[in-house]
The first five atom37 places (N, CA, C, CB, O) and aatype in JSON, in Angstrom:
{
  "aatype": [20, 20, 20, 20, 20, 20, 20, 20, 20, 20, 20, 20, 20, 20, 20, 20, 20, 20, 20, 20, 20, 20, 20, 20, 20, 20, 20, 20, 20, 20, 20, 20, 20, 20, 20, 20, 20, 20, 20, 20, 20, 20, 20, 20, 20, 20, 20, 20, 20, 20, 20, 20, 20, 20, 20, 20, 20, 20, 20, 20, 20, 20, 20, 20, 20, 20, 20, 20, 20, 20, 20, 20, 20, 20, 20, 20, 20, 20, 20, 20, 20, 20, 20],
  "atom_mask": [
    [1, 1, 1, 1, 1],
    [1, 1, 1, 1, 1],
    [1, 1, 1, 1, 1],
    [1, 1, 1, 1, 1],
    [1, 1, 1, 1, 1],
    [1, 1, 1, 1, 1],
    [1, 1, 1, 1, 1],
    [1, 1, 1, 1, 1],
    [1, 1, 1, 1, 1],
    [1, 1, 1, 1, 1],
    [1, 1, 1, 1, 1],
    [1, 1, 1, 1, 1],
    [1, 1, 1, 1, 1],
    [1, 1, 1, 1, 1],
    [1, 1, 1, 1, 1],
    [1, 1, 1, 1, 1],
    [1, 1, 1, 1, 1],
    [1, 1, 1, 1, 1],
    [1, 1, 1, 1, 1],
    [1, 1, 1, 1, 1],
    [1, 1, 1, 1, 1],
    [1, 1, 1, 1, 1],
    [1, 1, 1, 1, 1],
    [1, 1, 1, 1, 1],
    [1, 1, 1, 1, 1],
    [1, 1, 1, 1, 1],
    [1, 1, 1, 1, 1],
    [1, 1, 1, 1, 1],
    [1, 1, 1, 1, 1],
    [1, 1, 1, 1, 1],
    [1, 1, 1, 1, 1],
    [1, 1, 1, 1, 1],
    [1, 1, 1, 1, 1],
    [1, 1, 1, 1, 1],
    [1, 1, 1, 1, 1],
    [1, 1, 1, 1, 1],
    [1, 1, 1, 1, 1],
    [1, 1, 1, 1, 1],
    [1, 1, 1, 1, 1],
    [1, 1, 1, 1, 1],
    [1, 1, 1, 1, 1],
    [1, 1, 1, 1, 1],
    [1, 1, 1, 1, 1],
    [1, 1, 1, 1, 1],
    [1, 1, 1, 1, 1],
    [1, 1, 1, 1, 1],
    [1, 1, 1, 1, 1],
    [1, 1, 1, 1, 1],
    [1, 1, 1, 1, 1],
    [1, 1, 1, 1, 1],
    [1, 1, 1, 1, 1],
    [1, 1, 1, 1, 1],
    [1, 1, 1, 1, 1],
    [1, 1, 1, 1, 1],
    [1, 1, 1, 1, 1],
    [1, 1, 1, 1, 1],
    [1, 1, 1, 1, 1],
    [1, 1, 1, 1, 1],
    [1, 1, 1, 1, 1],
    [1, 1, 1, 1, 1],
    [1, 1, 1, 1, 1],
    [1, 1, 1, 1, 1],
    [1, 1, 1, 1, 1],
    [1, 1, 1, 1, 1],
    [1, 1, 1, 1, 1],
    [1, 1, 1, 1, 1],
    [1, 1, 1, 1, 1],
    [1, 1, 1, 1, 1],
    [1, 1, 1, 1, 1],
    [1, 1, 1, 1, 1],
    [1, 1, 1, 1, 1],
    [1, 1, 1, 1, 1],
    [1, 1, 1, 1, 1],
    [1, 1, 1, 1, 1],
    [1, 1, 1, 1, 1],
    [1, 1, 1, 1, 1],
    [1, 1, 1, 1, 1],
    [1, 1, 1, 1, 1],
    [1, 1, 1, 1, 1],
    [1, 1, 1, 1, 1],
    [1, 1, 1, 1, 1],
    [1, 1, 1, 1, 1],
    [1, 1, 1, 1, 1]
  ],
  "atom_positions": [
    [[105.96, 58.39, 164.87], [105.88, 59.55, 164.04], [106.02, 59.1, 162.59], [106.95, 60.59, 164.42], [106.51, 57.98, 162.44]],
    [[105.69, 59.75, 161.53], [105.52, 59.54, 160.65], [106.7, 59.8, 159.63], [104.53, 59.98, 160.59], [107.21, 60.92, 159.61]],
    [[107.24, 58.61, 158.61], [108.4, 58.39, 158.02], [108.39, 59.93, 157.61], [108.48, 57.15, 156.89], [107.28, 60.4, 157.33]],
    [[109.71, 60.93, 157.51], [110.01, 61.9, 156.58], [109.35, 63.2, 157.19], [109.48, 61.49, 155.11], [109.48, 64.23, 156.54]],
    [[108.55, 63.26, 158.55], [107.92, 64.18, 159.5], [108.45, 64.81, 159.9], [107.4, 63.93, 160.34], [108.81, 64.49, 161.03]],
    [[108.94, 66.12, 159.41], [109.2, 67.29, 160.23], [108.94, 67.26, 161.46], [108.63, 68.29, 159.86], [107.87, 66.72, 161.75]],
    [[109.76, 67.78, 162.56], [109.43, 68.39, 163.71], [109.19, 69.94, 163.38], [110.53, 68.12, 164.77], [109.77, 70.74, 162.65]],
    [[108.15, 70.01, 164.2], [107.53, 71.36, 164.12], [107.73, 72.21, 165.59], [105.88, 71.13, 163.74], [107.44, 71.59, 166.61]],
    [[108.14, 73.41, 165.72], [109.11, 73.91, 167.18], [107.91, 74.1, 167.69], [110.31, 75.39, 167.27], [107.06, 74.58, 166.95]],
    [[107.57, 73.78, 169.06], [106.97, 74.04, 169.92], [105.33, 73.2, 169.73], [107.11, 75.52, 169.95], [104.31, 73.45, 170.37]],
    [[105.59, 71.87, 168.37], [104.21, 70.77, 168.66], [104.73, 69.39, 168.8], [102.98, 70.69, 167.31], [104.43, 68.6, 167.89]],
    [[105.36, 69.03, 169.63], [105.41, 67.42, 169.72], [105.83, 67.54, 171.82], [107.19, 66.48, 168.24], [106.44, 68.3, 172.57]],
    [[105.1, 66.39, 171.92], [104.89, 66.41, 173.38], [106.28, 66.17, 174.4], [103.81, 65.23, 173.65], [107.37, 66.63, 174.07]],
    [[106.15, 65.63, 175.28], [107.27, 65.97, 176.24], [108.0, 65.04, 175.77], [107.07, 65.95, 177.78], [107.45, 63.94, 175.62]],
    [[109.5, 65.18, 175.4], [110.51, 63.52, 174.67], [110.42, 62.87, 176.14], [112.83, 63.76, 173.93], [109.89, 61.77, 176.33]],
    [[111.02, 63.71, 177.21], [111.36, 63.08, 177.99], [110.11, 62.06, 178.88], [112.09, 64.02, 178.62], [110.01, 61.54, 179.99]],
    [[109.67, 62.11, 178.21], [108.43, 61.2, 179.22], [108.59, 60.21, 178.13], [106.48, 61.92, 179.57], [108.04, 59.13, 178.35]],
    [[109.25, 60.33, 176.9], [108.96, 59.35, 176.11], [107.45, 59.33, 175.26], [109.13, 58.26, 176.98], [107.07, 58.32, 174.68]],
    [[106.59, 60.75, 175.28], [105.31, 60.88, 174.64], [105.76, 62.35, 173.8], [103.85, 60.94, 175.87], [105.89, 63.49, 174.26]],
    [[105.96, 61.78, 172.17], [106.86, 62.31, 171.27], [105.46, 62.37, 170.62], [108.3, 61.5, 170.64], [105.67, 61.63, 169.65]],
    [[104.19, 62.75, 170.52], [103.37, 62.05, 169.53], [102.95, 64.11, 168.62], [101.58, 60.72, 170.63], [102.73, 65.15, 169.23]],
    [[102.99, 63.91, 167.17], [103.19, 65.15, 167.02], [101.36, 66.1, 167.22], [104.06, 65.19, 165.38], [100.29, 65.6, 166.9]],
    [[101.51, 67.12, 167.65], [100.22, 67.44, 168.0], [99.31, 68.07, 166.91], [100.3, 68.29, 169.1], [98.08, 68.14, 166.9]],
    [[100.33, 68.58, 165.87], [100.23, 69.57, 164.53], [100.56, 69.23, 163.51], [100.85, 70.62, 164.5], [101.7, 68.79, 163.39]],
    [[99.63, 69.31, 162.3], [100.36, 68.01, 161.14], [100.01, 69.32, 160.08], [99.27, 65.87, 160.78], [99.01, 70.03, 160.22]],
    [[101.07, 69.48, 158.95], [100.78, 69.85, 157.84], [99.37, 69.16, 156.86], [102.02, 69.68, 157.32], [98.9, 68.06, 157.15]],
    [[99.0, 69.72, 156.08], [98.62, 69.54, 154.97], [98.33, 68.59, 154.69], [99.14, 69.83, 154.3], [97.25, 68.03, 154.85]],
    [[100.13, 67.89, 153.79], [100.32, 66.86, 153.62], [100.49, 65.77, 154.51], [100.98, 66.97, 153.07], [100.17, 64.64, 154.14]],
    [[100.9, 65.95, 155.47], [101.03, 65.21, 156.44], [99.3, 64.45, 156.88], [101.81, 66.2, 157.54], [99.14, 63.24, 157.01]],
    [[98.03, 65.61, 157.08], [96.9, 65.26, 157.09], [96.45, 63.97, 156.0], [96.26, 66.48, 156.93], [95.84, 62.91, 156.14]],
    [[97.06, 64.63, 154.94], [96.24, 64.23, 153.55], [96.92, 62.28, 153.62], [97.01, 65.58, 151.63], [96.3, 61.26, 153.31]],
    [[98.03, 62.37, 154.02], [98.64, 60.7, 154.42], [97.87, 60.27, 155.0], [99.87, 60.37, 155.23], [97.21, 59.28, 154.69]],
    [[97.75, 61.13, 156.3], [97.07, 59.97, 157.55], [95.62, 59.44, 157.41], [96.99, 60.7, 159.1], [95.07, 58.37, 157.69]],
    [[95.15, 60.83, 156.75], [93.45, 60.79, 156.52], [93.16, 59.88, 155.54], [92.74, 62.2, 156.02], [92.14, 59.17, 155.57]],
    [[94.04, 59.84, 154.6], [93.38, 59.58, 152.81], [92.51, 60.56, 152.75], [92.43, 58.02, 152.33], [91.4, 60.26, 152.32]],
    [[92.7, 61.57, 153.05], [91.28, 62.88, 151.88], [92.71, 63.1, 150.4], [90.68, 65.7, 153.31], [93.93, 63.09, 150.24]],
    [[91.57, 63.26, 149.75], [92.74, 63.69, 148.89], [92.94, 65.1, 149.22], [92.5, 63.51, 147.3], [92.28, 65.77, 150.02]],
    [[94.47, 65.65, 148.12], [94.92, 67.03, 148.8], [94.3, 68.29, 148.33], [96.39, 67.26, 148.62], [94.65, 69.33, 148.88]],
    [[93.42, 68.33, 147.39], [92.19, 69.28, 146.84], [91.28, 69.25, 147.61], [91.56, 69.0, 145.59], [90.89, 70.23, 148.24]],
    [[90.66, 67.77, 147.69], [89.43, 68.14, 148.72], [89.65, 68.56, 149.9], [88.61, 67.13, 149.03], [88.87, 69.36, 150.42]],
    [[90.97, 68.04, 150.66], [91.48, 68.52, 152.02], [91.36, 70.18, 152.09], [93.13, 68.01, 152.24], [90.83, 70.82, 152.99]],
    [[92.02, 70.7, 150.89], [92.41, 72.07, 151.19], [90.77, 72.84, 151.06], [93.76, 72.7, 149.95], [90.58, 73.98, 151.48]],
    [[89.78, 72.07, 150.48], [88.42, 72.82, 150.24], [87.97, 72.84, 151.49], [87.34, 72.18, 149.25], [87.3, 73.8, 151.86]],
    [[88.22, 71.93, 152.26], [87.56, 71.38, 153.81], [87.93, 72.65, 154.41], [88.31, 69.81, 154.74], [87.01, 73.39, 154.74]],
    [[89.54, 73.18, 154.67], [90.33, 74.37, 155.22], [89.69, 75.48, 154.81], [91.78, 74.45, 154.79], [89.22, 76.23, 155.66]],
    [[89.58, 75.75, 153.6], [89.12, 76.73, 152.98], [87.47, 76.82, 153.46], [89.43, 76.51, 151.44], [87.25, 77.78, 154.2]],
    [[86.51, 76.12, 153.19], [85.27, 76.87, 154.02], [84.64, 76.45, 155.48], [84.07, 76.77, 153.13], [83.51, 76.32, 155.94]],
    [[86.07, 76.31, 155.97], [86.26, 76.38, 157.41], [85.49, 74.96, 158.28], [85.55, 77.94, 157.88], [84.99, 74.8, 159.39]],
    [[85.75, 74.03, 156.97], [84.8, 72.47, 158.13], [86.32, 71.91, 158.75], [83.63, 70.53, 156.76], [86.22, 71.19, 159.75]],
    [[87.21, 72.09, 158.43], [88.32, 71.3, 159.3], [89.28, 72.64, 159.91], [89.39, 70.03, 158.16], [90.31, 72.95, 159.31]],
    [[88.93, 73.25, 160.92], [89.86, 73.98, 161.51], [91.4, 73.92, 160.82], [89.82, 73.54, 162.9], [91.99, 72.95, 160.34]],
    [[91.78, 75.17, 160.96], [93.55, 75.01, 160.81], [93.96, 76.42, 161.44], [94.27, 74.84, 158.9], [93.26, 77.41, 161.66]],
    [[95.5, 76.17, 161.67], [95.97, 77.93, 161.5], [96.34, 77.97, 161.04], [96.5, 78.84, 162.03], [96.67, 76.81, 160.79]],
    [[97.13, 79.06, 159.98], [98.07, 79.68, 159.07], [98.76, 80.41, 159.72], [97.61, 80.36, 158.05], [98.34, 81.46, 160.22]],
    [[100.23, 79.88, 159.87], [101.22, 80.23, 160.17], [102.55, 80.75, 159.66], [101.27, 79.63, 160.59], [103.55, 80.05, 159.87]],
    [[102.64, 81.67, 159.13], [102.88, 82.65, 157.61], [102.32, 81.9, 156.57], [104.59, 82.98, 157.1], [101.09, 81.84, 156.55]],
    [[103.0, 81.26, 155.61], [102.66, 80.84, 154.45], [102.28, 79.4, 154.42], [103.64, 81.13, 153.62], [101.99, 78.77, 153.4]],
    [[102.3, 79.01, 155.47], [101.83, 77.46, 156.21], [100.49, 77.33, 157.05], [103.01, 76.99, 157.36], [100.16, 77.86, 158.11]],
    [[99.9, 76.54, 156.3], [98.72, 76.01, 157.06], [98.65, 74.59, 158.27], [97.84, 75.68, 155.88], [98.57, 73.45, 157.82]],
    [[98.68, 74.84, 159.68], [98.63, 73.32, 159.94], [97.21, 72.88, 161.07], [100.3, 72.88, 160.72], [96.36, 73.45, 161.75]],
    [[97.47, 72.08, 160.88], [95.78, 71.15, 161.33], [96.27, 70.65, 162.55], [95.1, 69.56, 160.17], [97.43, 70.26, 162.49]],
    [[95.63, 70.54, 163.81], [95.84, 69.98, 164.78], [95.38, 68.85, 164.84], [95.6, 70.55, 165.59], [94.18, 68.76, 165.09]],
    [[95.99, 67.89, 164.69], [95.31, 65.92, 164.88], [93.88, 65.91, 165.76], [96.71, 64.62, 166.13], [92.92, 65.37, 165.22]],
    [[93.7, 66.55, 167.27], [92.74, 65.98, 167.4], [91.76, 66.92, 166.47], [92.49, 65.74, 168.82], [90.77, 66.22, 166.69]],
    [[91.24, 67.96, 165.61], [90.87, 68.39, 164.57], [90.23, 67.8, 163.9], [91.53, 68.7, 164.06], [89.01, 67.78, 163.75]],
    [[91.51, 66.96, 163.15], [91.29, 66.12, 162.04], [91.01, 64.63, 162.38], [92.45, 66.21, 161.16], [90.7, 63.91, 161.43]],
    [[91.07, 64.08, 163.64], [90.2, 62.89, 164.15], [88.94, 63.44, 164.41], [90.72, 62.16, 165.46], [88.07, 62.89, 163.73]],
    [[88.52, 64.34, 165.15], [87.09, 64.6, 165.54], [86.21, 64.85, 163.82], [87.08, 66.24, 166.75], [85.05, 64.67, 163.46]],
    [[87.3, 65.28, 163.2], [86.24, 65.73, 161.69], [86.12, 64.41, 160.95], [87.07, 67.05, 160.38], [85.06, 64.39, 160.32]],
    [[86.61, 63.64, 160.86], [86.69, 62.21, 160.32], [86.07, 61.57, 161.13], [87.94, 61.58, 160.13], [85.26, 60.75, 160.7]],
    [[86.23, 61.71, 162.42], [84.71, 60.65, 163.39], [83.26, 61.26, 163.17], [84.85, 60.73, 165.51], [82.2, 60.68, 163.42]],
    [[83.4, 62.49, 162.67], [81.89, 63.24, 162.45], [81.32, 62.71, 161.36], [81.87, 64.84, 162.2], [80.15, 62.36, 161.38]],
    [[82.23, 62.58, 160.08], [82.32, 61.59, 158.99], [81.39, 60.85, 158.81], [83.24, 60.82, 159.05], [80.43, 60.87, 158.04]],
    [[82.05, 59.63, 160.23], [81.92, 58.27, 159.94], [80.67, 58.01, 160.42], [82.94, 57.38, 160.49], [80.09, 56.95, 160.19]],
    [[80.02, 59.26, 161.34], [78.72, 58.8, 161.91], [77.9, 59.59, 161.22], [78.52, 58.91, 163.43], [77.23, 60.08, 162.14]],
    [[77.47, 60.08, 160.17], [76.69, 60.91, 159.81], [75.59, 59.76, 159.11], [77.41, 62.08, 158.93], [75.94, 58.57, 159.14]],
    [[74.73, 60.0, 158.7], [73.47, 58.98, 157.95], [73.66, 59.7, 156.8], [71.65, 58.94, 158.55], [73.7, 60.93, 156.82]],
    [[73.85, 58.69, 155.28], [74.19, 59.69, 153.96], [72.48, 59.25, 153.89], [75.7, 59.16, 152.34], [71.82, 58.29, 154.3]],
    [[72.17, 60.51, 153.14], [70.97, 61.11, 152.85], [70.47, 59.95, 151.49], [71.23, 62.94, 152.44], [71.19, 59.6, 150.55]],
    [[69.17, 59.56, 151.74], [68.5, 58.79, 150.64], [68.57, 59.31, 149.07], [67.05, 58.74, 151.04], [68.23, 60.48, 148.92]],
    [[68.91, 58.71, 148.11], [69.12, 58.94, 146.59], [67.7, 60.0, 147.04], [69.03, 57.31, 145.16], [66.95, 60.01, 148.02]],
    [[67.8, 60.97, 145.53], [66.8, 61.54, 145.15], [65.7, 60.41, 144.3], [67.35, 62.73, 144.37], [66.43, 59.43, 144.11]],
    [[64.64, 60.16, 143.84], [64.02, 59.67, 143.35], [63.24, 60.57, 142.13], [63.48, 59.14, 144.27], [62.39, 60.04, 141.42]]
  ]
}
């Protein structure tokens, strides 16, 4: 888990199996793991390309989310310069 990581009630997996891995990451927490920065992250949230919920005044991202949107990323073909 990640240095300074909140536990969040009811997202980190069973302790007792020893599979602690957290399922729901803040924001910031995203913006660490990903490297997006935290503007562009929140633009991603905002017109709805990286899922989240808002949970009163908290927004959080579910990891596999934010792996599947970063593997979509990595395979896309960037489009030829204009000429």
């Amino acid at each position: 888990m990640l240095k300074g990581t909140r536990e969040h009630s009811g997202t980190l997996g069973d302790k007792r199996a020893g599979c602690a891995e957290v399922v729901w990451l803040t924001p910031a927490e995203a913006v660490e793991e990903s490297g997006i920065g935290r503007t562009r992250l929140y633009g991603f949230l905002t017109n709805g390309a990286l899922p989240s919920a808002k949970v009163g005044r908290t927004r959080h991202i579910r990891r596999r989310d934010l792996e599947r949107f970063l593997e979509e990323r990595m395979t896309e073909v960037p489009s030829a310069p204009a000429k």
